[in-house]
C-alpha positions as CSV (number, residue, x, y, z in Angstrom):
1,X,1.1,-6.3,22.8
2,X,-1.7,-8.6,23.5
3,X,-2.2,-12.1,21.7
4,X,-3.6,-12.4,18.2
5,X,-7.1,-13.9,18.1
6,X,-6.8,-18.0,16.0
7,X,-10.7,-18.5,16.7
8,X,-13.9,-16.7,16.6
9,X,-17.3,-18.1,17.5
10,X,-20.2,-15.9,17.4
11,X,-22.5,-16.6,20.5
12,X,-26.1,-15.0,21.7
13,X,-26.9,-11.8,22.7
14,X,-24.3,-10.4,20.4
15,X,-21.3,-12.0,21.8
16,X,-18.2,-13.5,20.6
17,X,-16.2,-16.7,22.3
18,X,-12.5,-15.7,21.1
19,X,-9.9,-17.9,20.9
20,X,-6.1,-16.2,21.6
21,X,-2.7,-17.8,20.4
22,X,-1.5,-17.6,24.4
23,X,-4.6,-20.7,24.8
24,X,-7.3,-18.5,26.1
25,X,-10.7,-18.5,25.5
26,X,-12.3,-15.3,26.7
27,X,-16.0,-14.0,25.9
28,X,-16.2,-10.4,24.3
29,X,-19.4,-8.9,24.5
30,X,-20.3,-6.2,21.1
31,X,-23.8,-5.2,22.8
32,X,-21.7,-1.3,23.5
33,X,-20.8,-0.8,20.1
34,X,-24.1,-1.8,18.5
35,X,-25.0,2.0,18.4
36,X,-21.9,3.4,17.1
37,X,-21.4,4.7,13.8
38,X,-20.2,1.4,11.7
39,X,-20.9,-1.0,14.0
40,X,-24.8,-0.5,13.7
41,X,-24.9,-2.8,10.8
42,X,-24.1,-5.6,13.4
43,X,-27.7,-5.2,14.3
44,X,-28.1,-7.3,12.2
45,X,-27.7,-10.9,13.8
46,X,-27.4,-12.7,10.2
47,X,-24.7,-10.2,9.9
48,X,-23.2,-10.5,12.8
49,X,-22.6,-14.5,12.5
50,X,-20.7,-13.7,9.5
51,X,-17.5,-12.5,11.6
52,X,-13.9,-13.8,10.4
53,X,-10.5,-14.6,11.4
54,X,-8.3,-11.3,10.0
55,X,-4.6,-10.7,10.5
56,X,-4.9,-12.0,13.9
57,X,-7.9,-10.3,14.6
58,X,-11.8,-10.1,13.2
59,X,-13.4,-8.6,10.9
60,X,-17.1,-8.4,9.1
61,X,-17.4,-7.8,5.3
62,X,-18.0,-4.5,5.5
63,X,-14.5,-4.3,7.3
64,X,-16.0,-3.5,10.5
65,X,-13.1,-4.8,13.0
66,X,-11.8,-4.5,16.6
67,X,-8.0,-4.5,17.4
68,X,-6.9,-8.0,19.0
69,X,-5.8,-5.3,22.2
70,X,-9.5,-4.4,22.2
71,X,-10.7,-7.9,22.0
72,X,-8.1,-8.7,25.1
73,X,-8.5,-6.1,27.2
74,X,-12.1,-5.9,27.3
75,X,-12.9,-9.6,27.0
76,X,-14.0,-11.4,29.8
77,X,-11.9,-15.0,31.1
78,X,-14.0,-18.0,29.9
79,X,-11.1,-20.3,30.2
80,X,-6.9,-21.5,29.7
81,X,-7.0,-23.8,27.5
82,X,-3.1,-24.7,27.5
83,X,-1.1,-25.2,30.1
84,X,2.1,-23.3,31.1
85,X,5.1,-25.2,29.7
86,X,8.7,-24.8,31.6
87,X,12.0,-25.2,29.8
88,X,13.3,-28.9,29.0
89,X,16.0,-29.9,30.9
90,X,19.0,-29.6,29.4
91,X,20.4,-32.9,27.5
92,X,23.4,-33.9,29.0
């Protein structure tokens, strides 16, 4: 199960800058959809800059969406924004 998307920026050329709850910040590119049945109405770049945060995903008004496994998967690696964190010592 991939990580739920807690930030959505929407970017030129139709892209998205995609914040994931592991700290990630990875770039997802919506240019291959933009021909595809409901997805044409993001054509529209007023449109488009309307994306939101949904169920740890996004979403458009029209309910247009992507799964947070498509957003993962296919994003690209922009940067880790959080660092790995090991176990506390136990307290003795």
């Amino acid at each position: 199960m991939s990580p739920k998307v807690i930030k959505v920026k929407p970017l030129e050329n139709y892209r998205l800058r995609l914040t994931f709850s592991n700290g990630e910040i990875r770039l997802f590119n919506v240019t291959p959809y933009l021909d595809k049945g409901i997805f044409t109405e993001l054509q529209n770049i007023e449109y488009f800059q309307q994306v939101k945060l949904s169920f740890g995903s996004i979403q458009w008004p029209h309910e247009q969406d992507f799964s947070p496994d498509t957003l993962y998967l296919t994003s690209q690696l922009e940067e880790k924004t959080v660092e790995s964190v090991s176990p506390s010592p136990a307290l003795q």
